[in-house]
C-alpha positions as CSV (number, residue, x, y, z in Angstrom):
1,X,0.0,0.0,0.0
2,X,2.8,2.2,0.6
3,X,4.0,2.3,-3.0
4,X,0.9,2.8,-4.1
5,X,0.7,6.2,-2.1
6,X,4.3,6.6,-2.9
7,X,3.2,6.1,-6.5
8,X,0.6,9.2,-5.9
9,X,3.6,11.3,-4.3
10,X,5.9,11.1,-7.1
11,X,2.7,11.6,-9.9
12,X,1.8,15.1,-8.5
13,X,5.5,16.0,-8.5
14,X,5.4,15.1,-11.7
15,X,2.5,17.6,-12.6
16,X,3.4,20.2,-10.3
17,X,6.6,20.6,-11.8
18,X,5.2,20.3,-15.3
19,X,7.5,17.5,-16.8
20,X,8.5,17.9,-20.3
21,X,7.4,14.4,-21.0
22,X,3.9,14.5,-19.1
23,X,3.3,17.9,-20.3
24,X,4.4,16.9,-24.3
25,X,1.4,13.8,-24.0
26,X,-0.6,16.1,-22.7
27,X,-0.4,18.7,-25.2
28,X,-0.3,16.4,-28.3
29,X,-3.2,14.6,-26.7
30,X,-5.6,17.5,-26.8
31,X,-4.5,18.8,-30.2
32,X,-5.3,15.8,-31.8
33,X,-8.9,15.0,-29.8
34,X,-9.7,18.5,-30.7
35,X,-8.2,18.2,-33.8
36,X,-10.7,15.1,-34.8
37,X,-13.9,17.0,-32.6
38,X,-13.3,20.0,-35.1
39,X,-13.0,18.2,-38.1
40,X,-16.2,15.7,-37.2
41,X,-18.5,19.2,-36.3
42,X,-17.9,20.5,-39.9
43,X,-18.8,17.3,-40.8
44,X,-21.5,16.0,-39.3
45,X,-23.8,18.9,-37.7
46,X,-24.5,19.8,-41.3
47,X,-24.8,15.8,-42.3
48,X,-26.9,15.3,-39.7
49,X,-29.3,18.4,-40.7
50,X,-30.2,17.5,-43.5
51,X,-30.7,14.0,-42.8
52,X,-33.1,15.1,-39.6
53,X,-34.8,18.0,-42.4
54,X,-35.1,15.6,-45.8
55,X,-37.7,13.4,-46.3
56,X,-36.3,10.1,-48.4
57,X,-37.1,6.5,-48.0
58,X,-34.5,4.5,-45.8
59,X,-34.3,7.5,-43.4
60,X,-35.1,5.8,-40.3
61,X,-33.4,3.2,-41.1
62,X,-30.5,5.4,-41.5
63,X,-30.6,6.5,-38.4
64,X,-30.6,2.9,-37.1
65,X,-27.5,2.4,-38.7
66,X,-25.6,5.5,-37.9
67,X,-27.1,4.8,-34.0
68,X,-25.5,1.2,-34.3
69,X,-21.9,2.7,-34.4
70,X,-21.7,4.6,-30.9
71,X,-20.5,1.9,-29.1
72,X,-18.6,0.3,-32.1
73,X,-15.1,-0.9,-30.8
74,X,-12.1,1.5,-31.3
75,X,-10.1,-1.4,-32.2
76,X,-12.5,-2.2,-35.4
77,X,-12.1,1.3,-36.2
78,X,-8.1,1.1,-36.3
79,X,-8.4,-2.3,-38.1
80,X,-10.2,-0.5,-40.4
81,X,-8.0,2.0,-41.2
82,X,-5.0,0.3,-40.8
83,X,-6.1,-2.0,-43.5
84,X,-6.9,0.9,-45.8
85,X,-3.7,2.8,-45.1
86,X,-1.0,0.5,-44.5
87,X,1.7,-0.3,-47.1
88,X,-0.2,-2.6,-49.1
89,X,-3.7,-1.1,-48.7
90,X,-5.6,0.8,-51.4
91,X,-4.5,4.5,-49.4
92,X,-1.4,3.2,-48.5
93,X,0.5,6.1,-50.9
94,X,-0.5,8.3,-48.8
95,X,1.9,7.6,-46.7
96,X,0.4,8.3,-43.2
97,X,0.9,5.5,-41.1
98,X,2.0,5.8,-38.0
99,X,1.6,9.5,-37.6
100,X,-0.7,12.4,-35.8
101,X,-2.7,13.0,-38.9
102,X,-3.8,9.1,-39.5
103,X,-4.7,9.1,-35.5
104,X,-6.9,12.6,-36.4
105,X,-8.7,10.9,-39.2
106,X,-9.4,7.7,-36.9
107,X,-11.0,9.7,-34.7
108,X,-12.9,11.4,-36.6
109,X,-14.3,8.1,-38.3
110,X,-14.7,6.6,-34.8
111,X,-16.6,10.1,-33.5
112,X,-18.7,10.7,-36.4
113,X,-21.7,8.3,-36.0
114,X,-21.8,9.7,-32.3
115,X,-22.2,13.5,-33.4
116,X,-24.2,12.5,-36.4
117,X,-26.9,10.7,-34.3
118,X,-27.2,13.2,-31.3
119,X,-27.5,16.4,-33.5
120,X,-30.1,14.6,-35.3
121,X,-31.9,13.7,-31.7
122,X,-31.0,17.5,-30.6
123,X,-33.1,18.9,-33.9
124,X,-35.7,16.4,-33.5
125,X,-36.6,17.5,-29.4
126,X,-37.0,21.7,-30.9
127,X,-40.3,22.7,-31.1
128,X,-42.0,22.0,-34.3
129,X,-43.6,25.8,-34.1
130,X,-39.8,27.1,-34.8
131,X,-39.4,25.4,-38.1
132,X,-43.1,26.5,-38.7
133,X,-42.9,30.4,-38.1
134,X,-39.5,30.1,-39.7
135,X,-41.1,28.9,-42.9
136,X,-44.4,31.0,-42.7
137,X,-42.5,34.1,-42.6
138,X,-40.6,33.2,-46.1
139,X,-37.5,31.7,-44.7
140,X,-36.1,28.9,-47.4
141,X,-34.4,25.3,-46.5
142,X,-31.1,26.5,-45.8
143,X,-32.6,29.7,-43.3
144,X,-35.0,27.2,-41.5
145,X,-31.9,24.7,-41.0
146,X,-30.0,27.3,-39.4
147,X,-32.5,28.7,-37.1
148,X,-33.1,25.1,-35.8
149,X,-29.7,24.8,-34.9
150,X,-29.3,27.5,-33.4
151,X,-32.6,26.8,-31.3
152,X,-30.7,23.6,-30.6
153,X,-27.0,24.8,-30.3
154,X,-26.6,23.5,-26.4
155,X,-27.4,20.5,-27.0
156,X,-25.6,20.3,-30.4
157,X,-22.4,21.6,-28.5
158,X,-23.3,18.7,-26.3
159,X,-22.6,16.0,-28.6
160,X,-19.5,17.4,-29.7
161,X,-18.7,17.8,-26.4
162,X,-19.1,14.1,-25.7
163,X,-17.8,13.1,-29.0
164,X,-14.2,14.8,-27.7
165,X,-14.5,12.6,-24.5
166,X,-14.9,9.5,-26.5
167,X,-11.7,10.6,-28.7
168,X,-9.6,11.1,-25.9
169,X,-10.5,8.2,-24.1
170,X,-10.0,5.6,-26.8
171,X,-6.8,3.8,-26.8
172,X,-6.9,0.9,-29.4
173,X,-7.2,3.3,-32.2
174,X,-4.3,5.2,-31.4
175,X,-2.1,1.9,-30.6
176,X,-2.8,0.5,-33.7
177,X,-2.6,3.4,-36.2
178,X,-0.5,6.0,-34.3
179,X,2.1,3.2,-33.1
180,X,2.9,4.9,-30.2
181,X,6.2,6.3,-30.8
182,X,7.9,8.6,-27.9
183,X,7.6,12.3,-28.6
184,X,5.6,11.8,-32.1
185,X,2.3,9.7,-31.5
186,X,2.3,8.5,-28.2
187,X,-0.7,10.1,-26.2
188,X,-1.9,9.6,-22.5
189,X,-3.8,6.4,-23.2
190,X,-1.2,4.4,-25.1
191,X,1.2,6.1,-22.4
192,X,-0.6,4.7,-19.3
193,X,-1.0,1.2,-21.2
194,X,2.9,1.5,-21.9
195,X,4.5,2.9,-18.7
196,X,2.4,0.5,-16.4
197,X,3.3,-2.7,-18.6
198,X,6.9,-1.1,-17.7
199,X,6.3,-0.8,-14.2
200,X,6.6,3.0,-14.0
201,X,3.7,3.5,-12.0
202,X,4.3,7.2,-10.9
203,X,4.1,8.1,-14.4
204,X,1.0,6.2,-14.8
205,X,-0.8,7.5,-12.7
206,X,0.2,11.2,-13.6
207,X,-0.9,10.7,-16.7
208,X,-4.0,9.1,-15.4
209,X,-4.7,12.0,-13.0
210,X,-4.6,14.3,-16.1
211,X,-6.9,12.6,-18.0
212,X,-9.9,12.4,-14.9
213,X,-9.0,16.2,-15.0
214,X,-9.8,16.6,-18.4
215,X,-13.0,14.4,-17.9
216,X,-14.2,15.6,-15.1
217,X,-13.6,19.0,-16.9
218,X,-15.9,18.0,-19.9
219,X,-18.7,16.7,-17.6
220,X,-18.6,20.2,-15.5
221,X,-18.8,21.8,-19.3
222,X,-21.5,19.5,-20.2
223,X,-23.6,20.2,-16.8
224,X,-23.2,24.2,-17.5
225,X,-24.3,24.0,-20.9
226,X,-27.7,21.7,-19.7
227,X,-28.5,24.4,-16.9
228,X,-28.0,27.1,-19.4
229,X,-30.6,25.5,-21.6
């Protein structure tokens, strides 16, 4: 038991003294999360407007489907891309194996069902009278789209709120496309998988400690936004 709290000691000495390394994971950690919850907004708030606004056949069952993927695996997601990117696979000129931009676009792959679905749930709970005074009053598809989001923007912030926890969270992803290289790809998930199968606990755990921060950080976000609302 005494390690353990001896463990604890050395982690906050660690963070209080910002450590190049803890503070380097840190930072390259939350530039690539946000990176991938940036990227997956422009992306899928729009998508997931016009799927909630058009009328086609297959729609619910669309929405089945996209809902089907927030609790898909990370490590399908990496198998996934690995495949497609590696040096044999179809993308692999590309050449981005094993870097910060191949984690990004895993990410983003991995988070975009999740914002897809809840901005489509966040436009579906506004009040049907919005759309309808928008449109009464002369307001085309594109002007009726907006002011529903914007009726709707908390709770859209929500889900890409939530869609950057589950980035930052994942590890399998980053493990198998990012590789984990020191001072490139790794991040604090692969780095608490790697330092503990090392026996560096006080790392571990400061790196651990960092990431309930930012967590606990996204639910007090999350929690301001809902009493705004």
């Amino acid at each position: 038991m005494s390690e353990f709290w001896q463990g604890f000691a050395k982690a906050f000495e660690l963070i209080v003294t910002l450590d190049p390394e803890v503070v380097e994971i840190t930072i390259r950690t939350l530039v690539i999360s946000l990176s991938s919850c940036f990227l997956a907004a422009i992306i899928c708030v729009p998508l997931g407007s016009l799927i909630h606004f058009k009328q086609f056949w297959g729609k619910r069952l669309l929405i089945n489907f996209v809902q089907t993927f927030y609790s898909i695996p990370t490590v399908v997601v990496g198998l996934v891309v690995f495949v497609l990117f590696s040096g044999t696979g179809p993308l692999g000129v590309f050449k981005l194996m094993y870097t910060p931009a191949i984690m990004v676009l895993g990410q983003v792959i991995l988070i975009s069902p999740i914002v897809t679905g809840l901005v489509i749930s966040a436009l579906s709970n506004v009040d049907k009278n919005i759309t309808d005074t928008a449109r009464s009053l002369g307001a085309n598809g594109w002007q009726t789209m907006l002011v529903t989001i914007k009726d709707a923007r908390f709770a859209v912030i929500a889900a890409v709120t939530l869609s950057f926890g589950r980035a930052i969270s994942e590890v399998g992803l980053a493990l198998m496309v990012g590789g984990n290289i020191r001072g490139f790809t790794r991040v604090l998930t692969t780095a608490i998988s790697l330092e503990t199968a090392k026996g560096d606990i006080e790392l571990s755990i400061a790196l651990g400690i960092i990431l309930i921060v930012i967590a606990l950080i996204i639910n007090l976000g999350l929690n301001r936004l809902q009493q705004r609302r």
